[in-house]
DSSP file (Angstrom, degrees, kcal/mol; ACC not computed):
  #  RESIDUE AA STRUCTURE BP1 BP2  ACC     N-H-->O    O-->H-N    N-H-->O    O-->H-N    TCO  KAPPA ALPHA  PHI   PSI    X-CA   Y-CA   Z-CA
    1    1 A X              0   0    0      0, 0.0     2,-0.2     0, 0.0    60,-0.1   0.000 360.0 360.0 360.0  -9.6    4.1  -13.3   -3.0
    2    2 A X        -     0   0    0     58,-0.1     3,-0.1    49,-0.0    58,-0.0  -0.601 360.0-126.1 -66.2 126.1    5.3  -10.7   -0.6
    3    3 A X        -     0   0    0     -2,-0.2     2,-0.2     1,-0.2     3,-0.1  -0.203  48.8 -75.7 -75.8-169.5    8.5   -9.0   -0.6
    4    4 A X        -     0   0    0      1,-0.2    -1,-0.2    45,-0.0     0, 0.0  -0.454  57.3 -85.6 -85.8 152.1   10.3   -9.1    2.1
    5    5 A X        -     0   0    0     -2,-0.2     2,-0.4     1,-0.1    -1,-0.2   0.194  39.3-140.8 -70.4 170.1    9.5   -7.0    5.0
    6    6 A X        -     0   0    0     -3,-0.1     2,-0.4     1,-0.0    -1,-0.1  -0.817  26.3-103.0-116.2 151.4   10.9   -3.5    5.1
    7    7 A X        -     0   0    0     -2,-0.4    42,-0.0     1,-0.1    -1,-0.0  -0.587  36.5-103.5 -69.2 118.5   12.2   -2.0    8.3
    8    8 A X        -     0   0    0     -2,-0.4     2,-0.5     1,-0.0    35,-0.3  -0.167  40.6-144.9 -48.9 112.8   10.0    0.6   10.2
    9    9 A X        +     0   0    0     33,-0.1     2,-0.3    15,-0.0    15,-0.1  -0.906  21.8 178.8 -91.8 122.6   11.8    4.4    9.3
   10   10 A X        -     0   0    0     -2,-0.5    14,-0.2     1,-0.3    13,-0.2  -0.958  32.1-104.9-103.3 144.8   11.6    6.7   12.1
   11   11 A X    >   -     0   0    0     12,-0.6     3,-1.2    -2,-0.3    -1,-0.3   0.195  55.1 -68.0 -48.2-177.1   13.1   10.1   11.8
   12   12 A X  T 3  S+     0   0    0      1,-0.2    -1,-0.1     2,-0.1    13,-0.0  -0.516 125.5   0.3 -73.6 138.8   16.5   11.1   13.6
   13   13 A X  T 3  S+     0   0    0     -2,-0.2     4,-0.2     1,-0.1    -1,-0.2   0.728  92.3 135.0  40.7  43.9   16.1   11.0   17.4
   14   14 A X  S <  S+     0   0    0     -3,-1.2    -2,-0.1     1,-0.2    -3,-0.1   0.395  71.4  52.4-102.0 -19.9   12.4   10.0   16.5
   15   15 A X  S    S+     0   0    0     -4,-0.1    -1,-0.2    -5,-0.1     3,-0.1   0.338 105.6  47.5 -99.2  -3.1   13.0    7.3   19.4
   16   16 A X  S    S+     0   0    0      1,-0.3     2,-0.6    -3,-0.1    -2,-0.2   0.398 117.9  42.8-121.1 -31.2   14.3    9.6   22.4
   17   17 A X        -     0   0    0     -4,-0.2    -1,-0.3     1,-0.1     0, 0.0  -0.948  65.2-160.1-127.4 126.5   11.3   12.4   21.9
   18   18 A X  S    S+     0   0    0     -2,-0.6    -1,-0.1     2,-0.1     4,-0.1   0.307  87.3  68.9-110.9  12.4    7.6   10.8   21.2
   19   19 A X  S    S+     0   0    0      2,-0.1     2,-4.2     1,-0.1     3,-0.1   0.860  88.0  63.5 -69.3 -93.9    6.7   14.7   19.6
   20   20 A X  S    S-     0   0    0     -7,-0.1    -9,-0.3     1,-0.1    -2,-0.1   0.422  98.7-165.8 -25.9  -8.5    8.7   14.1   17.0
   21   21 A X        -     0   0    0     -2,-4.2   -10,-0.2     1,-0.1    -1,-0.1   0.335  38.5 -62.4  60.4-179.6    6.6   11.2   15.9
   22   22 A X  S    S+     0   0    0    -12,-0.1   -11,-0.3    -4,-0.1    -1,-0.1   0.864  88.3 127.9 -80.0 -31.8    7.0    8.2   13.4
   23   23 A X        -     0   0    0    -13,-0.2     2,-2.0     1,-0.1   -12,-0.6   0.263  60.4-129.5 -28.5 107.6    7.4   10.6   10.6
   24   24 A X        +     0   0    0    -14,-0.2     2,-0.3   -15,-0.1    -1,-0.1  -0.539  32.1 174.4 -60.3 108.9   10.7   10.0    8.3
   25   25 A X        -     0   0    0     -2,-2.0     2,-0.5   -13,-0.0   -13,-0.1  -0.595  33.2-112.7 -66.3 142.0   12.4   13.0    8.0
   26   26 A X        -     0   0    0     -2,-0.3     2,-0.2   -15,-0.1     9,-0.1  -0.739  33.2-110.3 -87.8 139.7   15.9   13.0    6.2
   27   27 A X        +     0   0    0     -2,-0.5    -1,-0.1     1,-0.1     5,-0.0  -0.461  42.4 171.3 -68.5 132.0   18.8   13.8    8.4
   28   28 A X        +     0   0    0     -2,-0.2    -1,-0.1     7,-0.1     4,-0.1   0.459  31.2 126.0-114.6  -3.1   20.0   17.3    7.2
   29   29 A X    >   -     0   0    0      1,-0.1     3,-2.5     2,-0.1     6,-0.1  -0.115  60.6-133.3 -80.0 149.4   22.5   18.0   10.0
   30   30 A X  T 3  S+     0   0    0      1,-0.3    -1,-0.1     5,-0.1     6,-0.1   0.991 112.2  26.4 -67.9 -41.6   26.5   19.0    8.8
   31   31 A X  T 3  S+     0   0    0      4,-0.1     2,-0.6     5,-0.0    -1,-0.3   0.184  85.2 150.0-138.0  59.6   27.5   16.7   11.2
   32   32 A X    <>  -     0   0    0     -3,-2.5     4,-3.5     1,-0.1     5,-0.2  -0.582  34.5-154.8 -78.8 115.4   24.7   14.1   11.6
   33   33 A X  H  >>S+     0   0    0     -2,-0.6     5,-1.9     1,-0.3     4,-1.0   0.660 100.5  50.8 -70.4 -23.8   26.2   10.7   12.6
   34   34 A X  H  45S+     0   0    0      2,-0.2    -1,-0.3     3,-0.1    -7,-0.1   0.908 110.2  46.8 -98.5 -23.0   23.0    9.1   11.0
   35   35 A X  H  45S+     0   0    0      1,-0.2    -2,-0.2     2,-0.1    -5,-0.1   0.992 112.0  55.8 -62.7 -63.6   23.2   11.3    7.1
   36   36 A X  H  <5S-     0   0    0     -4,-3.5    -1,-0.2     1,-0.2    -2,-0.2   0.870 116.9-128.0 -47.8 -47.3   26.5   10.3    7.2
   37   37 A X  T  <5 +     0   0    0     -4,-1.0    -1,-0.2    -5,-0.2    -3,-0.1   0.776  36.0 176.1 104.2  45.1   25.7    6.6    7.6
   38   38 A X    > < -     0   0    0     -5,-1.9     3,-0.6     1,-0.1    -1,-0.1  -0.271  36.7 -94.9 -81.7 167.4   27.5    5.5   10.2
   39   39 A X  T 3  S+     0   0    0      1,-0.2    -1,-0.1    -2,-0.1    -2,-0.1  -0.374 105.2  26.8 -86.8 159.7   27.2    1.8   11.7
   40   40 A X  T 3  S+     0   0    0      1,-0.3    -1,-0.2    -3,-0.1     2,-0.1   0.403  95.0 116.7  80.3  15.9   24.7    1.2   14.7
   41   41 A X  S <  S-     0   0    0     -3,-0.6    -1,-0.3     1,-0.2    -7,-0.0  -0.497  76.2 -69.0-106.5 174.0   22.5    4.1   13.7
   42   42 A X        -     0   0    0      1,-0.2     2,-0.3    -2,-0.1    -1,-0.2   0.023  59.6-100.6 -38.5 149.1   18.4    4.1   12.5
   43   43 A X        -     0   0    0    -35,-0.3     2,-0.4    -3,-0.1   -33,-0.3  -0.667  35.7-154.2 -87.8 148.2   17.9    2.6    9.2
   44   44 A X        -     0   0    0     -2,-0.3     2,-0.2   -35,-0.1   -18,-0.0  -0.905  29.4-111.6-128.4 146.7   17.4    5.5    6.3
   45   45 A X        +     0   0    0     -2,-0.4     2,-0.3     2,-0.0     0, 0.0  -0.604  45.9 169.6 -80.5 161.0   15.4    4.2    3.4
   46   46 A X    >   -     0   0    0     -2,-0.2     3,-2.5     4,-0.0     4,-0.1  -0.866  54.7 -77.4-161.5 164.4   17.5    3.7    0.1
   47   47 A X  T 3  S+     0   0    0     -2,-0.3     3,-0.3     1,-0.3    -2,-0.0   0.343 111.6  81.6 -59.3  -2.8   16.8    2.1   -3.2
   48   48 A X  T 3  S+     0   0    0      1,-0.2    -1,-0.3     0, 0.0    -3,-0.0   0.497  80.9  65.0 -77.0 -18.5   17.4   -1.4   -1.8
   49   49 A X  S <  S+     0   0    0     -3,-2.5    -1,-0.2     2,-0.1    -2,-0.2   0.753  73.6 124.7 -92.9  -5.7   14.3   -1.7   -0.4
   50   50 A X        -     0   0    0     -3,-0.3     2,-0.3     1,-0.2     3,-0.0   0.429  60.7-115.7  31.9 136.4   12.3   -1.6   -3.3
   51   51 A X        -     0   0    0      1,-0.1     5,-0.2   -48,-0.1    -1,-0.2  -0.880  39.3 -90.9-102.9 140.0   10.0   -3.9   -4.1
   52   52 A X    >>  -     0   0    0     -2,-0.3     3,-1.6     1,-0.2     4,-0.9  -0.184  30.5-128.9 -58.1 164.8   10.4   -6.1   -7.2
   53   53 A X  T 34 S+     0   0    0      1,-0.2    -1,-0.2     2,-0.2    -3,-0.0   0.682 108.9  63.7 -74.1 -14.8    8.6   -4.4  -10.2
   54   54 A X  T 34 S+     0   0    0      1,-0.2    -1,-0.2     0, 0.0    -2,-0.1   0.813 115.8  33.6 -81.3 -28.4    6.7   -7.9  -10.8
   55   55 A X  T X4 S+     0   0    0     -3,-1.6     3,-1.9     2,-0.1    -1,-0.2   0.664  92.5 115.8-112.9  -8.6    5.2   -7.2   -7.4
   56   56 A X  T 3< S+     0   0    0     -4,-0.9     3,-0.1     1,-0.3    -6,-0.0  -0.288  77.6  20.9 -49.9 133.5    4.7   -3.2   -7.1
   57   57 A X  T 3  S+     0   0    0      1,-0.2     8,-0.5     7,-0.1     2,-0.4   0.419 101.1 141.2 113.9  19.5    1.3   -1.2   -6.7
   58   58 A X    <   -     0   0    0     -3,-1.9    -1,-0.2     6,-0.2     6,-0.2  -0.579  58.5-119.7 -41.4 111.7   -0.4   -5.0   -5.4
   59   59 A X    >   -     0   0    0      4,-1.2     3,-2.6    -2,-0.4    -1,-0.1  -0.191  30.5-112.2 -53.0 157.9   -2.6   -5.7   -3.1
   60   60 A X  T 3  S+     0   0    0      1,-0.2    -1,-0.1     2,-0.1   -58,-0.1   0.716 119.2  56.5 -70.5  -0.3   -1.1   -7.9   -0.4
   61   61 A X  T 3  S-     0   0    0      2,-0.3    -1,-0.2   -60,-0.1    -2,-0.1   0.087 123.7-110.1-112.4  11.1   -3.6  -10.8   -1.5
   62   62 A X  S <  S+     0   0    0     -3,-2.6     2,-0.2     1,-0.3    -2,-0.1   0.273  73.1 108.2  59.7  13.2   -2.1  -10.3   -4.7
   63   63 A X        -     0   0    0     19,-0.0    -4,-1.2     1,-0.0     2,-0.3  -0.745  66.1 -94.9-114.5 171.5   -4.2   -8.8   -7.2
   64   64 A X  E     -a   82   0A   0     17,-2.0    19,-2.4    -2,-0.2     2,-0.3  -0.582  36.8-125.2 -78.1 144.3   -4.6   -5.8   -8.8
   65   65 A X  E     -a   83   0A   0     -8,-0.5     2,-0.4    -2,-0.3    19,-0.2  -0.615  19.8-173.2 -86.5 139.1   -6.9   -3.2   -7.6
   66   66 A X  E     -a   84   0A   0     17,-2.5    19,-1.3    -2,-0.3     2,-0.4  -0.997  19.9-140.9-149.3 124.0   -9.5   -1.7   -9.7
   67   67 A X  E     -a   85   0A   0     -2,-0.4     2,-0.4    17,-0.2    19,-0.2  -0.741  29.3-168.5 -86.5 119.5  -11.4    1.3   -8.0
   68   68 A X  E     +a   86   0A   0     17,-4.1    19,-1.2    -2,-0.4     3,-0.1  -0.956  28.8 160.8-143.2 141.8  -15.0    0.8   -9.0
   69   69 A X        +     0   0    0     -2,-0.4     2,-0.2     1,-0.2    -1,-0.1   0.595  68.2  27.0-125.2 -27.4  -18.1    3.2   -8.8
   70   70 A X  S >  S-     0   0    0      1,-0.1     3,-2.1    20,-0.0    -1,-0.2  -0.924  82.6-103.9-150.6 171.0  -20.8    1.9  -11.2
   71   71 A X  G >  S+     0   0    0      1,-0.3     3,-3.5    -2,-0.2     4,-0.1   0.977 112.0  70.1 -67.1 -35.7  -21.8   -1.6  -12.8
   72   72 A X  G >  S+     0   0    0      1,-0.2     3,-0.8     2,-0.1    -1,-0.3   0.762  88.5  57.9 -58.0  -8.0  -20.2   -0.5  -16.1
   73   73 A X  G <  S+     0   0    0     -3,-2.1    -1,-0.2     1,-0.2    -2,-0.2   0.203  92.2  68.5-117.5  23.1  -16.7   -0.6  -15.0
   74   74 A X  G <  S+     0   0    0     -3,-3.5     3,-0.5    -4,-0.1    -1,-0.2  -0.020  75.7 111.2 -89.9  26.4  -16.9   -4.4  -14.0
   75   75 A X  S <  S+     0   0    0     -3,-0.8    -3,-0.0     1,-0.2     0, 0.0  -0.417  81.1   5.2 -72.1 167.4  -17.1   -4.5  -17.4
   76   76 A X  S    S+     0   0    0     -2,-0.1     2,-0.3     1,-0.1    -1,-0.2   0.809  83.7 154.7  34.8  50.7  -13.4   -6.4  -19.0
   77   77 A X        -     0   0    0     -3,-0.5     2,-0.4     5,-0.0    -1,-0.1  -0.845  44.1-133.8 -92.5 166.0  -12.0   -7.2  -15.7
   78   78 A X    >>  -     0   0    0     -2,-0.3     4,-6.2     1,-0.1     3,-2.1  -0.919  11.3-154.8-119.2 117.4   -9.5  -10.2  -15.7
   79   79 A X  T 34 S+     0   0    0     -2,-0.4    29,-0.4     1,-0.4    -1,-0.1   0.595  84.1  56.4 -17.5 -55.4  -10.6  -12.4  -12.8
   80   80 A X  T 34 S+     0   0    0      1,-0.2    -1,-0.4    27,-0.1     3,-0.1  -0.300 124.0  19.2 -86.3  32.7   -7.1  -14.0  -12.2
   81   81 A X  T <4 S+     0   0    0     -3,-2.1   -17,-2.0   -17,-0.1     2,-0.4   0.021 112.5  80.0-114.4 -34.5   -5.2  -11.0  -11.8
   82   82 A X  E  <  -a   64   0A   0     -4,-6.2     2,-0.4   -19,-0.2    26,-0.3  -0.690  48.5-167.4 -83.8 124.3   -7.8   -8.4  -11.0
   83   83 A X  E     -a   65   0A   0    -19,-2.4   -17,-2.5    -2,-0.4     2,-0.2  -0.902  23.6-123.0-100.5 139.3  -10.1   -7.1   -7.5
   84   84 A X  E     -ab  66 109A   0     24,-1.2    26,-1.9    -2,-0.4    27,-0.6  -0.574  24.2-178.2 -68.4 128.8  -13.1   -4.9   -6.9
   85   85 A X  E     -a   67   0A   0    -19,-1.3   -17,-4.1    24,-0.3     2,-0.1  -0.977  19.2-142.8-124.5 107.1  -12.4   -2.3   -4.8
   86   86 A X  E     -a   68   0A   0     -2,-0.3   -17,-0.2    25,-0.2     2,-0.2  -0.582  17.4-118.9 -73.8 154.7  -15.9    0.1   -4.2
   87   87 A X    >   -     0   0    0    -19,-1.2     3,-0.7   -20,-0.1    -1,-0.1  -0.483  15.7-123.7 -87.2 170.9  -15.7    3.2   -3.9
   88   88 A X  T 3  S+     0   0    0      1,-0.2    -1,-0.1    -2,-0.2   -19,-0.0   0.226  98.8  72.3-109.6  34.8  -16.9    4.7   -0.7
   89   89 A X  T 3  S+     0   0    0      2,-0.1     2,-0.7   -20,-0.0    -1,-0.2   0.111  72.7 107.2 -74.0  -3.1  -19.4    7.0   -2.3
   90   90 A X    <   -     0   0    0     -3,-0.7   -20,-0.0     4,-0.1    -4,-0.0  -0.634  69.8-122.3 -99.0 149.7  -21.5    4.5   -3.2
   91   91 A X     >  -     0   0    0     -2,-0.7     4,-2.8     4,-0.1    -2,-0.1   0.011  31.2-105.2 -69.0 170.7  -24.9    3.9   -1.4
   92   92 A X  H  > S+     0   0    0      2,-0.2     4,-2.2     3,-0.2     3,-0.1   0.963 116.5  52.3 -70.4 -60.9  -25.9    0.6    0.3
   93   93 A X  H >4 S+     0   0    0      1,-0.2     3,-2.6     2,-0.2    -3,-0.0   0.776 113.5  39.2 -50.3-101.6  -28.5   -0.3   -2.9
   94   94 A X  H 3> S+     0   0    0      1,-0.3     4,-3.5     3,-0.1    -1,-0.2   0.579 110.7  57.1 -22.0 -44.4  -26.0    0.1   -5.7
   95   95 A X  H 3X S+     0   0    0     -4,-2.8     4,-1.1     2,-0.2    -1,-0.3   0.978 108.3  53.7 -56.3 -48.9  -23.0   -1.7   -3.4
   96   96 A X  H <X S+     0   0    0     -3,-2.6     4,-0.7    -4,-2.2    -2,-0.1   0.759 112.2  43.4 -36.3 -97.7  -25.9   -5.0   -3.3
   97   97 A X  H >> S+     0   0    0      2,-0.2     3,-4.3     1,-0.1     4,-2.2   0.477 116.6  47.1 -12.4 -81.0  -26.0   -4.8   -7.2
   98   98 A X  H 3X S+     0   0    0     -4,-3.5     4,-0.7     1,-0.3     3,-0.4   0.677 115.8  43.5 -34.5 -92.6  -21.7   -4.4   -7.3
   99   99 A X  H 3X S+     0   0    0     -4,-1.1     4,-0.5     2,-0.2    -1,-0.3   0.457 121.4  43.2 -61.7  -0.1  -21.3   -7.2   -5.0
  100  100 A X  H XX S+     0   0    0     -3,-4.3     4,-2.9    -4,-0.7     3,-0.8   0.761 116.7  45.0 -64.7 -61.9  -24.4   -9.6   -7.2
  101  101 A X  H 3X S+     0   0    0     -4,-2.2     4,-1.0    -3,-0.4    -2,-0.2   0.740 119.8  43.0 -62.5 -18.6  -23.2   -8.6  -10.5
  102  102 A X  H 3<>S+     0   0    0     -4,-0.7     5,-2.0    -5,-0.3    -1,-0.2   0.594 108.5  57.3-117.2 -24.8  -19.2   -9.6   -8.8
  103  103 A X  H <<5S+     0   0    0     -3,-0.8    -2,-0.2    -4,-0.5    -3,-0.1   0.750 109.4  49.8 -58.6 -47.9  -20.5  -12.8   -7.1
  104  104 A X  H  <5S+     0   0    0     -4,-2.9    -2,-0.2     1,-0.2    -3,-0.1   0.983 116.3  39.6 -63.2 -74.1  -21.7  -14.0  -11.2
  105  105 A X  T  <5S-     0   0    0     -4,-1.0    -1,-0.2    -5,-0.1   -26,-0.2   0.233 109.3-123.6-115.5   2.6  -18.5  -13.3  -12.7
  106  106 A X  T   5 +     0   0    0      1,-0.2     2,-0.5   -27,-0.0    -3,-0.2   0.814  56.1 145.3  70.6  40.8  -16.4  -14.6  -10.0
  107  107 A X      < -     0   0    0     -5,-2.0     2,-0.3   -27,-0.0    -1,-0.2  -0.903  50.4-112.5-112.4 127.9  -14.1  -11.4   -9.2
  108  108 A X        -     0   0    0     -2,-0.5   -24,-1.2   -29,-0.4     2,-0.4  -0.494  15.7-144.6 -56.3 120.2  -13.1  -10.8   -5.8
  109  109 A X  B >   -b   84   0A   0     -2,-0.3     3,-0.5   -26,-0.2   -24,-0.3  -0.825   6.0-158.6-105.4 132.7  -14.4   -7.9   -3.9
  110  110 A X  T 3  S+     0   0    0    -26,-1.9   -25,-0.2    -2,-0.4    -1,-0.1   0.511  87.7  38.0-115.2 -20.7  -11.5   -6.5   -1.5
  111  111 A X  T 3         0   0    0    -27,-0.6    -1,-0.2     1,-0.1   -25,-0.2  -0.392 360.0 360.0-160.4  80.7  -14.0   -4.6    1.0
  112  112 A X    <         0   0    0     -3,-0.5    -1,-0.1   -27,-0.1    -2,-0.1  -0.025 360.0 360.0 -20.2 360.0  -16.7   -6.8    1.2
């Protein structure tokens, strides 16, 4: 259910200087061989990598994520599409309860 994988962006000359980091930066330069978009250069992200819409803001295990803090908002999940995600302010008691009360209604918990 995964698109396909997307290409690692590193800024311009991001591969020659390991200060410059993984961070993308856009190439700004008047006569930067990689803004222009000349062949053999870094991949620049563009709207082609996109993910389809069907498959956007998913976990990779394919459900949706639902941020949840207290028992009332496992209220109206739907099982087949949705996962419990706690938050990580809650204490050790109250997470038991989440993960009881999420065991009963047969919704998937995403950090177990």
């Amino acid at each position: 259910m995964n698109p396909r994988k997307k290409p690692h962006f590193i800024r311009q000359l991001g591969n020659e200087y390991a200060k410059l980091g993984d961070k993308w930066r856009f190439p700004r330069g008047k006569q930067s061989k990689l803004r222009t978009g000349e062949k053999g250069k870094i991949k620049k992200p563009n709207i082609g990598y996109g993910a389809p819409k069907a498959l956007r803001y998913l976990h990779p295990s394919g459900f949706k994520e639902v941020l949840v803090h207290n028992m009332n908002e496992m209220q109206n999940l739907d099982t087949q599409k949705q996962a419990v995600r706690i938050s990580h302010t809650v204490g050790k008691k109250l997470r038991a309860q989440i993960l009881k009360k999420a065991e009963e209604i047969k919704v998937k918990v995403l950090n177990a």
